[in-house]
DRENPA-3360 file (N, C-alpha, C; in nm, 2 decimals, always signed):
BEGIN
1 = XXXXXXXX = +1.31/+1.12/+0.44/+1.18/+1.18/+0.42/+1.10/+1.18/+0.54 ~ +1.07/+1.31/+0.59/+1.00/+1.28/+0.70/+0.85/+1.44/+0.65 ~ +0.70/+1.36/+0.69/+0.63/+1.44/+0.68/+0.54/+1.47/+0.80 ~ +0.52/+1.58/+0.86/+0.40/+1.65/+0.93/+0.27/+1.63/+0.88 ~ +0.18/+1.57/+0.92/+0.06/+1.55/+0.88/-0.10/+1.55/+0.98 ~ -0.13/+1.65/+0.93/-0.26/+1.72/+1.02/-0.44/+1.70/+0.99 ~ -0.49/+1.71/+1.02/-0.62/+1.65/+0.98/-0.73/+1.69/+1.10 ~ -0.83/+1.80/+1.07/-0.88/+1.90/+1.17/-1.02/+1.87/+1.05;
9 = XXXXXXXX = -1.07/+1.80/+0.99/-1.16/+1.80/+0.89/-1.31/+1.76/+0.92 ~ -1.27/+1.71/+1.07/-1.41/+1.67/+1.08/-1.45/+1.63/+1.27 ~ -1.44/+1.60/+1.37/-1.49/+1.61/+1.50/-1.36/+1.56/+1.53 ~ -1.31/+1.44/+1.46/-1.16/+1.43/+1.52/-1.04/+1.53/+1.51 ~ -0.96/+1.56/+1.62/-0.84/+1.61/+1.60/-0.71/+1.55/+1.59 ~ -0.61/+1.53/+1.44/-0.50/+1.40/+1.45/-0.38/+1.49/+1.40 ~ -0.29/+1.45/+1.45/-0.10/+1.52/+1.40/-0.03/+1.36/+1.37 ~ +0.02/+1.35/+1.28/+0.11/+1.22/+1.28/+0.25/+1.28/+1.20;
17 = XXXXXXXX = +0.39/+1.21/+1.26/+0.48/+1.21/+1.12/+0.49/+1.06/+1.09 ~ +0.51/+1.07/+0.99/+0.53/+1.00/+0.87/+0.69/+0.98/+0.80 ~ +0.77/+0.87/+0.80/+0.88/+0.88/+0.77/+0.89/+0.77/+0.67 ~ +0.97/+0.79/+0.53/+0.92/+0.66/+0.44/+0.91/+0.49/+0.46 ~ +0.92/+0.43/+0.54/+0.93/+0.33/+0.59/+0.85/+0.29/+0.74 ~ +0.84/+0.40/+0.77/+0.73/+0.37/+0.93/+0.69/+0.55/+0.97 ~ +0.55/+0.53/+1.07/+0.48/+0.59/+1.11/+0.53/+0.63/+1.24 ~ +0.61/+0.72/+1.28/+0.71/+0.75/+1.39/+0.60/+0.80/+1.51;
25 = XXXXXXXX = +0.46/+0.85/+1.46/+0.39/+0.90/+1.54/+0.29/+0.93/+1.52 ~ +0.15/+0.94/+1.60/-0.01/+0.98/+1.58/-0.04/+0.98/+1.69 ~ -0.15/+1.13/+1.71/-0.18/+1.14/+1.83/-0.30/+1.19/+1.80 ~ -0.38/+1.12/+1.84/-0.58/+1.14/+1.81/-0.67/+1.18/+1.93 ~ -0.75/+1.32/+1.87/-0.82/+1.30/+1.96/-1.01/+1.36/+1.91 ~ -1.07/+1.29/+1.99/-1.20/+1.33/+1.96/-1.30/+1.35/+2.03 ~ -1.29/+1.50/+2.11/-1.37/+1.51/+2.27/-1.41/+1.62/+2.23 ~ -1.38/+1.73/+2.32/-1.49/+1.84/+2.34/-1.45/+1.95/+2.28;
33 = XXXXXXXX = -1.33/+1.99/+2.32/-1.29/+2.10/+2.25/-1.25/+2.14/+2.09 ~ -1.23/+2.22/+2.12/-1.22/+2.30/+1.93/-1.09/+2.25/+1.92 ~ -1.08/+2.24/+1.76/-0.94/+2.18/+1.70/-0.84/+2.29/+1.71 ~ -0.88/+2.43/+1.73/-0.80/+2.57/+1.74/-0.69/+2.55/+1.90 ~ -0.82/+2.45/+2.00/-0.74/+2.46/+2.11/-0.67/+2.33/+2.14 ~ -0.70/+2.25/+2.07/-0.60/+2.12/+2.03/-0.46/+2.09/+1.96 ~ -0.53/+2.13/+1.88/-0.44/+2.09/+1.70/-0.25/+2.10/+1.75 ~ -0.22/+2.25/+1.74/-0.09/+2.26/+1.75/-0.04/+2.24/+1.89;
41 = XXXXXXXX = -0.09/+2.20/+1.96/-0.04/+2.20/+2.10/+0.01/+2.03/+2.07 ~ -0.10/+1.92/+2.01/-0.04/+1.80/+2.00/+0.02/+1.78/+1.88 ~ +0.08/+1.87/+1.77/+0.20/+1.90/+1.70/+0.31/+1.88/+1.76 ~ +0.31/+2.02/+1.90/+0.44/+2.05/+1.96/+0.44/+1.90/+2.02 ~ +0.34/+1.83/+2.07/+0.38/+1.72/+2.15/+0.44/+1.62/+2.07 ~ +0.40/+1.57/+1.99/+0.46/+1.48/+1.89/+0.65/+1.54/+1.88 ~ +0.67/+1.65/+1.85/+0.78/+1.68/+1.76/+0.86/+1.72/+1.93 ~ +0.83/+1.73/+2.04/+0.90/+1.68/+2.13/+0.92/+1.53/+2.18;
49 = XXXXXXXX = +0.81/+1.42/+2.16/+0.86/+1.35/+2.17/+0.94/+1.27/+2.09 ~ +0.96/+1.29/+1.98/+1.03/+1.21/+1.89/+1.16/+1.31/+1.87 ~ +1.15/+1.43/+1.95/+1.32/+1.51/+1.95/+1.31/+1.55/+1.81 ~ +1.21/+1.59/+1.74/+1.25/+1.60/+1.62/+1.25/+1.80/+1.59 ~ +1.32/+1.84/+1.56/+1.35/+1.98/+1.49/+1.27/+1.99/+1.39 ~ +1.21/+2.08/+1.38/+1.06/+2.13/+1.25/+1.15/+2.12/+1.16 ~ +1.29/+2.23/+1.17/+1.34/+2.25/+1.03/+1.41/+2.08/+0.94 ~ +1.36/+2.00/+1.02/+1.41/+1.84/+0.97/+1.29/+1.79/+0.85;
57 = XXXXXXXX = +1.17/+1.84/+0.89/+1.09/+1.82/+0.82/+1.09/+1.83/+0.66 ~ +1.04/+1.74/+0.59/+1.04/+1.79/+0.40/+0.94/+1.90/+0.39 ~ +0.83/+1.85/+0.43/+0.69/+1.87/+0.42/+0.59/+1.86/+0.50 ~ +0.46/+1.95/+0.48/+0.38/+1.95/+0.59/+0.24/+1.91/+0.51 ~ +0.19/+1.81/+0.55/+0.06/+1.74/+0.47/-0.05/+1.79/+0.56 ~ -0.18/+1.78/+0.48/-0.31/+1.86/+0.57/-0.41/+1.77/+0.49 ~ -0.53/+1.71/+0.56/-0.66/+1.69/+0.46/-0.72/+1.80/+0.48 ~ -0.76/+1.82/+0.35/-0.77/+1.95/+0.27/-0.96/+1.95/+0.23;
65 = XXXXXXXX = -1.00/+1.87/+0.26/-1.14/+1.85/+0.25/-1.24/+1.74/+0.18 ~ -1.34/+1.80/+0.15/-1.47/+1.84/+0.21/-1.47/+1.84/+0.42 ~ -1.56/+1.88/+0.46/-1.57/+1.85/+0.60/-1.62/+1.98/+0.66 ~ -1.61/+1.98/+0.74/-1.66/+2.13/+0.89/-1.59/+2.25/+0.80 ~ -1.64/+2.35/+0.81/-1.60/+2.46/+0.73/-1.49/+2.53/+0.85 ~ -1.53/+2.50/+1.00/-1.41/+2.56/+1.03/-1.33/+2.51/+1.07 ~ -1.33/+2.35/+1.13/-1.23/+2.26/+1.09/-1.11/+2.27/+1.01 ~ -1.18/+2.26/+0.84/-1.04/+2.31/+0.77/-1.01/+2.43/+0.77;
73 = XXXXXXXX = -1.08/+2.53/+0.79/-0.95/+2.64/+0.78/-0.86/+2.65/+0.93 ~ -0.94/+2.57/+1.01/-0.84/+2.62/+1.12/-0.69/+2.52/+1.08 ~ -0.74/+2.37/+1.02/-0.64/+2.30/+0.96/-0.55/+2.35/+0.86 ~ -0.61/+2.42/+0.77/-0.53/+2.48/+0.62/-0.47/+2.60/+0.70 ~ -0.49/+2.69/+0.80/-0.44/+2.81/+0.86/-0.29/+2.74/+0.94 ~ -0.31/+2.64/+1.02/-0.25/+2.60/+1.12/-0.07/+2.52/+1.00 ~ -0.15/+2.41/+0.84/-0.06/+2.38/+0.78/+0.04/+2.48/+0.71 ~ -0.06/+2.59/+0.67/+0.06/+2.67/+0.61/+0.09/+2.76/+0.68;
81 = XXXXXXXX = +0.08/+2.79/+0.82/+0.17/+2.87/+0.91/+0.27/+2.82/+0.89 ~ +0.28/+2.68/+0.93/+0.39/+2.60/+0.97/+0.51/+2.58/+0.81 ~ +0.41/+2.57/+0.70/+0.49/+2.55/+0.60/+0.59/+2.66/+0.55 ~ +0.50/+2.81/+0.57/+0.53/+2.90/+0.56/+0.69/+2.96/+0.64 ~ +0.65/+2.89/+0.77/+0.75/+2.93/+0.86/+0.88/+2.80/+0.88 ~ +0.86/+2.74/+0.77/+0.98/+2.64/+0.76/+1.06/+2.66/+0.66 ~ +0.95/+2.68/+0.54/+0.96/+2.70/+0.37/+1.00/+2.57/+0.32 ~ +0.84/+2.51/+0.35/+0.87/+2.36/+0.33/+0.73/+2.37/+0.24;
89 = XXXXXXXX = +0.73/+2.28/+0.11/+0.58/+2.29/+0.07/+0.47/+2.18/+0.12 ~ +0.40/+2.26/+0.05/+0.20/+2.18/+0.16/+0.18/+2.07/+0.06 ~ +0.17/+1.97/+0.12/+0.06/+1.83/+0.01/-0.07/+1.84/+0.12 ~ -0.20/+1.86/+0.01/-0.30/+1.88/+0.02/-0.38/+1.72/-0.03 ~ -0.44/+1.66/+0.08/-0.48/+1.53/+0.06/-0.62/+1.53/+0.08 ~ -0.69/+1.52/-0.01/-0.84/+1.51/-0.02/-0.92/+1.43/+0.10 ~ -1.01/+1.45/+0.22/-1.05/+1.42/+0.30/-1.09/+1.26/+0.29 ~ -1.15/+1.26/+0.17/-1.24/+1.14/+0.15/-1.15/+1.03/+0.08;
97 = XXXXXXXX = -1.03/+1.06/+0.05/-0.92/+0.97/+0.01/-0.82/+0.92/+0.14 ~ -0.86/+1.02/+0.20/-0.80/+0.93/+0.30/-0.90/+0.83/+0.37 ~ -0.95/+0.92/+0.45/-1.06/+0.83/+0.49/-1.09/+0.67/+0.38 ~ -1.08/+0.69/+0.28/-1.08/+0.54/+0.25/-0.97/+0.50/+0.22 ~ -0.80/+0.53/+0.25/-0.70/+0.49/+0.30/-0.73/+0.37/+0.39 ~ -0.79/+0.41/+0.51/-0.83/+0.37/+0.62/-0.84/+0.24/+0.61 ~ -0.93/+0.16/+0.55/-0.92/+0.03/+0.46/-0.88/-0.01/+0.34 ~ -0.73/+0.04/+0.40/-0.63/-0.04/+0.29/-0.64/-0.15/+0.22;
105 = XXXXXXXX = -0.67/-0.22/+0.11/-0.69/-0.34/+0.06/-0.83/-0.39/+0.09 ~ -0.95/-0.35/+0.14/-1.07/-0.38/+0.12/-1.10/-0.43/+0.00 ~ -1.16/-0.56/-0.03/-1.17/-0.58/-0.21/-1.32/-0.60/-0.22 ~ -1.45/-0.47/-0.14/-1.52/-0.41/-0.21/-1.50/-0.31/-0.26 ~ -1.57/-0.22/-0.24/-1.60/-0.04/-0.26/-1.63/-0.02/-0.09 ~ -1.52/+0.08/-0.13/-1.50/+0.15/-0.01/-1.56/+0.30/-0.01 ~ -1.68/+0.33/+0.09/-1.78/+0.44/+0.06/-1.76/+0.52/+0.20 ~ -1.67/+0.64/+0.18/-1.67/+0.77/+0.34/-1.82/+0.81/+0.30;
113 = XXXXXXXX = -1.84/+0.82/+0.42/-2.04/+0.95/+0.41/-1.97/+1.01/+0.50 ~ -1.94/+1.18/+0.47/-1.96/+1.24/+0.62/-2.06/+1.31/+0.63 ~ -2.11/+1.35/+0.72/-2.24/+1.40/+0.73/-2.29/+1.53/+0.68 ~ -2.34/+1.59/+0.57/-2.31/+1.70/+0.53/-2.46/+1.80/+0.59 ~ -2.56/+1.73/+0.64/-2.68/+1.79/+0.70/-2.76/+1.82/+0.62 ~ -2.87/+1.81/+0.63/-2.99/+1.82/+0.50/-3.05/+1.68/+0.43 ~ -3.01/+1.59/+0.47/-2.99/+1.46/+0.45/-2.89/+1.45/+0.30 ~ -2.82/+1.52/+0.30/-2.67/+1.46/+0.24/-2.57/+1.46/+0.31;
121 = XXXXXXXX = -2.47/+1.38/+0.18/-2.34/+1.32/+0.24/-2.24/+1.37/+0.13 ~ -2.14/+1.40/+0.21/-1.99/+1.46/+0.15/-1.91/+1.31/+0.11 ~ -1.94/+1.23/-0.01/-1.91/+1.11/-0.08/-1.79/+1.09/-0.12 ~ -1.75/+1.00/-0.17/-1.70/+0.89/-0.32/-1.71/+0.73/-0.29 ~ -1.69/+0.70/-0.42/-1.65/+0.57/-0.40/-1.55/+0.53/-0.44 ~ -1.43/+0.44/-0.39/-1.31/+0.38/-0.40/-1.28/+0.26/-0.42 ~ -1.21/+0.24/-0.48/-1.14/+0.05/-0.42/-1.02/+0.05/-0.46 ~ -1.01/-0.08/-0.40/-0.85/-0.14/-0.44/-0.81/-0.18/-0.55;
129 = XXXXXXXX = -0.70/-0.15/-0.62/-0.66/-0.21/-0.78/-0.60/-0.34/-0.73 ~ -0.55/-0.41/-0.83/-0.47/-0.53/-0.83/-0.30/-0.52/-0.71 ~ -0.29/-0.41/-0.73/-0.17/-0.41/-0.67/-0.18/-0.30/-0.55 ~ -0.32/-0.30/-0.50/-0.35/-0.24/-0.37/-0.33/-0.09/-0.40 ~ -0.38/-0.06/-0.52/-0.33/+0.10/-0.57/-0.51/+0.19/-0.53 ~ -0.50/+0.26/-0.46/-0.60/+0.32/-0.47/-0.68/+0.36/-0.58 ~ -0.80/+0.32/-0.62/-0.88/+0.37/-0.75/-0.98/+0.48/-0.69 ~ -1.01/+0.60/-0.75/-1.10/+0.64/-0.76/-1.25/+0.60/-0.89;
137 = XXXXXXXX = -1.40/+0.54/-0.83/-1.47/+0.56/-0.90/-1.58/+0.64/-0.91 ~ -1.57/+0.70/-0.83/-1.69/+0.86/-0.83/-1.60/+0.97/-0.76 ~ -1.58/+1.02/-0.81/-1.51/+1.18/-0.75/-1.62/+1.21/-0.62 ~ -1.52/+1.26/-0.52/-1.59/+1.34/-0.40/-1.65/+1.49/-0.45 ~ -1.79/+1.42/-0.40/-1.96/+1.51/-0.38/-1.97/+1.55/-0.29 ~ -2.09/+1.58/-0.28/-2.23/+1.64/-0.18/-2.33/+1.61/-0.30 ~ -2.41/+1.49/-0.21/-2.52/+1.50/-0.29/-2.61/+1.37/-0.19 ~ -2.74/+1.36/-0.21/-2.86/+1.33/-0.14/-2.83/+1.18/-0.10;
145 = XXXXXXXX = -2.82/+1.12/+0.02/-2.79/+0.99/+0.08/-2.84/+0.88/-0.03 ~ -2.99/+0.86/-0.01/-3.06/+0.83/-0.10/-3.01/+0.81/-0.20 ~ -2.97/+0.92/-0.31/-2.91/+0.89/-0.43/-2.81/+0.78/-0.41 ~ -2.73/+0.83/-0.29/-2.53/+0.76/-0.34/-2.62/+0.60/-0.30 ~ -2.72/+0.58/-0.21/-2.75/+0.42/-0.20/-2.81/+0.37/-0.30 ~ -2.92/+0.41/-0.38/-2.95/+0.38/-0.50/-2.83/+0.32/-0.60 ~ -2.70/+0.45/-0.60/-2.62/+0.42/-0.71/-2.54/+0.26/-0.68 ~ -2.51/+0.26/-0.56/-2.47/+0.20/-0.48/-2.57/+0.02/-0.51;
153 = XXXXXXXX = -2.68/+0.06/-0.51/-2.75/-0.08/-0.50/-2.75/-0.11/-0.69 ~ -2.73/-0.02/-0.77/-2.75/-0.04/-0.88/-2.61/-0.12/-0.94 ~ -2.49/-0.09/-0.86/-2.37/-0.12/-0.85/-2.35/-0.31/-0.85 ~ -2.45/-0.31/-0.74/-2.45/-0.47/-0.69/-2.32/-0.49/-0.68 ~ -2.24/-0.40/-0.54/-2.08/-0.51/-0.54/-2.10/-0.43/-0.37 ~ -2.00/-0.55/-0.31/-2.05/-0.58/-0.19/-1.97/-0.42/-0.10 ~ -1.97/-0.33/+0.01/-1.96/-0.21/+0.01/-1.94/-0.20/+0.15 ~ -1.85/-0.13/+0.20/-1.77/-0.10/+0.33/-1.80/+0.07/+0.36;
161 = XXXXXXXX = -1.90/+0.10/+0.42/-1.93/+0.22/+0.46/-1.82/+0.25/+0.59 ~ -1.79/+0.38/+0.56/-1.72/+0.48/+0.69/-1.74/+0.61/+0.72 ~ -1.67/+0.68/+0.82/-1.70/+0.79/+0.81/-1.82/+0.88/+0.91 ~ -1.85/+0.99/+0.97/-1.95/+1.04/+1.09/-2.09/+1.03/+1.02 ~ -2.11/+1.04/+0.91/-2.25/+0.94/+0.84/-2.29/+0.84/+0.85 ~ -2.24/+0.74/+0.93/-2.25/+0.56/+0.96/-2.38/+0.62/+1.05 ~ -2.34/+0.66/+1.17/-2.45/+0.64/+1.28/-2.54/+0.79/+1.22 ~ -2.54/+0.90/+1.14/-2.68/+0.91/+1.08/-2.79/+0.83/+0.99;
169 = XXXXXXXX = -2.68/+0.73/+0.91/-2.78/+0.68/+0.79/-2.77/+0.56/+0.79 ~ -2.70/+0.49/+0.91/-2.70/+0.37/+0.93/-2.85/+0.28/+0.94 ~ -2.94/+0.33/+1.02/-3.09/+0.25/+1.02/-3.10/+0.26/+0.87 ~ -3.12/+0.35/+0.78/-3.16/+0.39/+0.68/-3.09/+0.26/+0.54 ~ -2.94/+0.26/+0.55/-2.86/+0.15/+0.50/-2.93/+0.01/+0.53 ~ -2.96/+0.03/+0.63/-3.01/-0.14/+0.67/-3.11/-0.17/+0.62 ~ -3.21/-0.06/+0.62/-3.34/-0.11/+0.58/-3.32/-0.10/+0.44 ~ -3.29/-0.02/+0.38/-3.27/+0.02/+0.23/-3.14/-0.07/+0.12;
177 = XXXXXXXX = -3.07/-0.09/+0.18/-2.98/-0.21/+0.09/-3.01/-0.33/+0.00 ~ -2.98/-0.28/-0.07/-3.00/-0.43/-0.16/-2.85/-0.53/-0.19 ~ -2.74/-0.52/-0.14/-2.61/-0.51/-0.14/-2.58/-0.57/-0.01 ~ -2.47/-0.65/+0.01/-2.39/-0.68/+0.11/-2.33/-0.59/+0.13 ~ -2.36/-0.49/+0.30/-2.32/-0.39/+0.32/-2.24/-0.40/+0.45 ~ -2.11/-0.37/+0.49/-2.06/-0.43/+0.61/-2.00/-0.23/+0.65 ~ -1.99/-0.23/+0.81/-1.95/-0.08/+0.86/-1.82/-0.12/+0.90 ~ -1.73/-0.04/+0.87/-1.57/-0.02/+0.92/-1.58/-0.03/+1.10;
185 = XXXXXXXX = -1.49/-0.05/+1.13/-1.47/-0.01/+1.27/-1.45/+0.08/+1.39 ~ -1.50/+0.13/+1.52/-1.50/+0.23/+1.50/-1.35/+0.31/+1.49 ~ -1.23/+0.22/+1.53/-1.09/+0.26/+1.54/-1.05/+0.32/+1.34 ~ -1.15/+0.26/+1.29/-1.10/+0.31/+1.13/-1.17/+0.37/+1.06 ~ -1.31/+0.40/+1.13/-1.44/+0.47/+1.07/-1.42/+0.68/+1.04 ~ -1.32/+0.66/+1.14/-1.30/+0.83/+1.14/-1.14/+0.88/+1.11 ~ -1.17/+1.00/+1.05/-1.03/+1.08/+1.00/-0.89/+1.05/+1.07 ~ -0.78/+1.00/+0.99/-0.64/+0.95/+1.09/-0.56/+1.05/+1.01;
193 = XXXXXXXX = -0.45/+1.12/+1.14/-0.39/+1.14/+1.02/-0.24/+1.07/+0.98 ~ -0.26/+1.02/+1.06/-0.21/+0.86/+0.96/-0.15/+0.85/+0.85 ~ -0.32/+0.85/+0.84/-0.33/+0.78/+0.70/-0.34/+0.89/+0.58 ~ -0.36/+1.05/+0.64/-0.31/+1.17/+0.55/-0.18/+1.15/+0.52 ~ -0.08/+1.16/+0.59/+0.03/+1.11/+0.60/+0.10/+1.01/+0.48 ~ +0.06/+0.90/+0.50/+0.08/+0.79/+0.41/+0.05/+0.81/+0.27 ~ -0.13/+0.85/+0.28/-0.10/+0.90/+0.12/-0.01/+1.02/+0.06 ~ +0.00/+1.14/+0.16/+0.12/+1.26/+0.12/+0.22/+1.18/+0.05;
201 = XXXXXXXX = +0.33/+1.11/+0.15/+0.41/+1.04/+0.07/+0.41/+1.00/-0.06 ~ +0.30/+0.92/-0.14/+0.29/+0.90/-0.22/+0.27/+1.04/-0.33 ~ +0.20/+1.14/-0.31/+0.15/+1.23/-0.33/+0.30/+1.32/-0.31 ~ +0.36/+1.29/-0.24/+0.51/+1.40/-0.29/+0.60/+1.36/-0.40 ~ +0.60/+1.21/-0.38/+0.68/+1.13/-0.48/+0.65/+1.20/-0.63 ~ +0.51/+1.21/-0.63/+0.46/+1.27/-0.74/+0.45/+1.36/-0.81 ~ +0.50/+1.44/-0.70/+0.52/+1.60/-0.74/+0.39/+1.71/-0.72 ~ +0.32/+1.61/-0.63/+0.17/+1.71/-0.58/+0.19/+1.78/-0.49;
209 = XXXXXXXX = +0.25/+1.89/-0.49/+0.22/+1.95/-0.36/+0.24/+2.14/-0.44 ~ +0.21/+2.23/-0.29/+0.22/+2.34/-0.31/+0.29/+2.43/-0.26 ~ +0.29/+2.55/-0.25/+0.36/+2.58/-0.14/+0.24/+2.70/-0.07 ~ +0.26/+2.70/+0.05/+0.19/+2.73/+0.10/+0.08/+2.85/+0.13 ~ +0.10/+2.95/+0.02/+0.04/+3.05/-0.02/-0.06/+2.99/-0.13 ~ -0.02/+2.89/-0.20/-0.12/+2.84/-0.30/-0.22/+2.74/-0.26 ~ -0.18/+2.67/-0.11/-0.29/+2.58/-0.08/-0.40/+2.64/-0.05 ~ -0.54/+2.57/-0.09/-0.62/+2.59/-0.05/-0.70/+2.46/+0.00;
217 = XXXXXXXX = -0.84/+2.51/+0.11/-0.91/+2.37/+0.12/-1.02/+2.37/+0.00 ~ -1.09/+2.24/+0.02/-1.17/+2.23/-0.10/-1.33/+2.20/-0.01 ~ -1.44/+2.30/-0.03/-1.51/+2.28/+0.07/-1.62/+2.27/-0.02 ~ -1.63/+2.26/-0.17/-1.75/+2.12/-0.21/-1.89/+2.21/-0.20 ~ -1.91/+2.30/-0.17/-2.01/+2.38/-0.15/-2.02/+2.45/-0.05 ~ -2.11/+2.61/-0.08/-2.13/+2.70/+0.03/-2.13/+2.67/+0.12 ~ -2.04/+2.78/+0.24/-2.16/+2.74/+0.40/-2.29/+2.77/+0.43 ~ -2.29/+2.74/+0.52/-2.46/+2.71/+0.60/-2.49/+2.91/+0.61;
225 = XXXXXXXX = -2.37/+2.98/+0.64/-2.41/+3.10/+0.66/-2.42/+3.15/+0.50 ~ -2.36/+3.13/+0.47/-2.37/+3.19/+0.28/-2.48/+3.14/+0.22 ~ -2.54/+3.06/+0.28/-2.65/+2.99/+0.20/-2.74/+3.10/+0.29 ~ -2.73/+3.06/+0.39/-2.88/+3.17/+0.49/-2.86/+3.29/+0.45 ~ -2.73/+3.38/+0.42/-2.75/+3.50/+0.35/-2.83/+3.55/+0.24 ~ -2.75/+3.45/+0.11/-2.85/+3.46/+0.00/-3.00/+3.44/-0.03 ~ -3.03/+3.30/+0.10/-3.20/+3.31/+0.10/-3.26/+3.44/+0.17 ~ -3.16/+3.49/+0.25/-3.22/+3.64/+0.36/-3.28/+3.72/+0.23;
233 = XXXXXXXX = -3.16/+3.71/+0.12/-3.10/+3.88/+0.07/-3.23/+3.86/-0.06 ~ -3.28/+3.71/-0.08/-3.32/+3.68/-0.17/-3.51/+3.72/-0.14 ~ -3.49/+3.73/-0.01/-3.62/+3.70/+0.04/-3.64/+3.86/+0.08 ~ -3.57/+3.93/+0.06/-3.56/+4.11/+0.10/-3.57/+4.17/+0.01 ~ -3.54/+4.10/-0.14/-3.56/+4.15/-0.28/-3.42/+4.17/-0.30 ~ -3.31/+4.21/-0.22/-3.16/+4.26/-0.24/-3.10/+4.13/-0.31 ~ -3.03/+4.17/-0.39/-2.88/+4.15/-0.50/-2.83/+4.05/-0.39 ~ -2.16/+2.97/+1.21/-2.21/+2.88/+1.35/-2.11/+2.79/+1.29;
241 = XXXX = -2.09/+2.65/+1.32/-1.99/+2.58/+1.23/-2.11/+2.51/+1.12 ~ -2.04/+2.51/+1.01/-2.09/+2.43/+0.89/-2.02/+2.29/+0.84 ~ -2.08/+2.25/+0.71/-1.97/+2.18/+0.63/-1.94/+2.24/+0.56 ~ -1.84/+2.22/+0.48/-1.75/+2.23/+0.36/-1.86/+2.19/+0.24;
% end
């Protein structure tokens, strides 16, 4: 079993394969340029250094969202090129499930904020079952910082924040917490794809995947330009990068 796993979701750019038993490769980066002029260049790097032939591949994994609106499509364009042009199918890994991958076996609640602008955050909350099985306890949102810390302090259980939301709403958590609140690190605070990767695996075993005309990303609400439209068209009387 060997998987391709890409992750363009949010300022980082990451390629890993994934092979059932170890992590053969990851190459992260998070600087200046666009993921368009990144992304598959450190694909080809990876799959020359490991000598590996595309057509060896099972599958091609992608986080699939919430996050930068053009982040993922350049991610979801870049995954199913490649799936398309292997005829391998796409496992589509929810952004915020990975990201709380990230802290594997944490035995709080594990809370991604990415920063969605407006003073919200692209959310859930997670933790670990008994046998280290990922739980979902609030499906991934968008919705007002504020609220998710409220819910959060109404919770009273002790909480592991991650994710490009730490350093906007971090003063804000500190002063506002009523909860033992501790921040990831910065090596595990941001998108791996890693750790897309790792959950794919699990997520093929399964039988979750698509093929690559059917993937889509999940971007959680309008863009920033779709929204300025409708207030233009709204405000006329008539009928940049964002988030997801």
């Amino acid at each position: 079993m060997k998987i391709l796993a890409i992750d363009s979701s949010g300022l980082v750019a990451g390629a890993a394969v994934m092979e059932e038993d170890r992590m053969t490769a990851e190459y992260t980066v998070n600087f200046k340029k666009t993921h368009s002029q990144t992304l598959m260049s450190m694909v080809d790097t990876i799959m020359k250094r490991l000598e590996l032939d595309p057509k060896e591949l099972d599958a091609v994994a992608v986080s699939s969202g919430p996050g930068s609106f053009t982040g993922l499509r350049i991610g979801a364009a870049s995954a199913k090129g490649l799936a398309m042009a292997l005829d391998k199918p796409v496992i589509s890994v929810p952004t915020l499930e990975a990201l709380a991958y990230n802290l594997f076996g944490f035995r709080g609640l594990v809370v991604p904020i990415m920063d969605a602008r407006r003073e919200q955050v692209y959310t859930g909350i997670f933790e670990y079952g008994p046998e280290n099985e990922l739980v979902t306890i609030m499906e991934g949102r968008a919705m007002a910082f504020s609220e998710l810390l409220e819910k959060l302090n109404d919770m009273g259980r002790e909480v592991c924040f991650l994710g490009d939301g730490v350093p906007v709403f971090r003063e804000y958590i500190e002063e506002n917490a009523e909860i033992k609140v501790t921040f990831a690190p910065n090596h595990l605070s941001h998108q791996r794809a890693g750790s897309v990767g790792a959950l794919a695996l699990r997520y093929y075993k399964e039988g979750n995947y698509c093929t690559a005309a059917e993937m889509r990303p999940v971007y959680l609400r309008k863009s920033q330009a779709e929204r300025e439209r409708e207030k233009s068209l709204e405000g006329s009387g008539g009928s940049g990068d964002t988030k997801a």
